[in-house]
N, C-alpha and C positions, 0 to 999 in steps of 0.2 A: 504494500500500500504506500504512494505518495505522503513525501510528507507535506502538510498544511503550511502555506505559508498565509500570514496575519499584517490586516491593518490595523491598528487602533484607534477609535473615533473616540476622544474623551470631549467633554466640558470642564475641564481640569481648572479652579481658580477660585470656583465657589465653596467647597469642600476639601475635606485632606482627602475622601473615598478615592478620586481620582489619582493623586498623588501615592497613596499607599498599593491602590493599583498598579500604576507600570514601576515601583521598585519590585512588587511582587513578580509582576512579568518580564522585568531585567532578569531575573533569574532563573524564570521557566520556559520561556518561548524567546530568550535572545537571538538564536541564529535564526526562527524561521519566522520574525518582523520585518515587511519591507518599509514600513513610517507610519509616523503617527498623521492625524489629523485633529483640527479644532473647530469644536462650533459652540452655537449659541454666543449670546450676547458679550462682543466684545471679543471674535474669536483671534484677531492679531495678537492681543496682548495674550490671550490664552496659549497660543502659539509659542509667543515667548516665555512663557512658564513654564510649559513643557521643554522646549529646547534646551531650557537652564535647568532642569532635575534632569534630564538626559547626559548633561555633561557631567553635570555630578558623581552620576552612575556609570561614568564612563562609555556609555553608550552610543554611538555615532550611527543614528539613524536619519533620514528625511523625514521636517516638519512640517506642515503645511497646514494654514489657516482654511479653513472653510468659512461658510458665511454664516452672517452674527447674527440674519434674522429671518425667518423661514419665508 
């Protein structure tokens, strides 16, 4: 069986859920994330919230903002 490769769409910035989130999946699905995405309100800066606990984690994935309002 293939293995699964993953995006991640969080609203990462209102919450730690998010953030407890992808350090949890920095450690379990590292090799098979191609990047994250951001949405809801404000998703630039969410973007860069995410990008910045990515480096933290040492992680070097693609970040990409989505749109802030449906």
């Amino acid at each position: 069986m293939p293995i699964e490769k993953f995006i991640i769409d969080t609203d990462i910035g209102d919450d730690i859920d998010d953030a407890y989130a992808l350090v949890y999946l920095s450690q379990e699905i590292r090799d098979h994330t191609l990047g994250v995405t951001t949405v809801f309100k404000n998703a630039k800066q969410r973007a860069k919230i995410a990008a910045h606990l990515l480096r933290l984690l040492d992680w070097e994935i693609p970040v990409a903002a989505g749109e802030s309002h449906p």
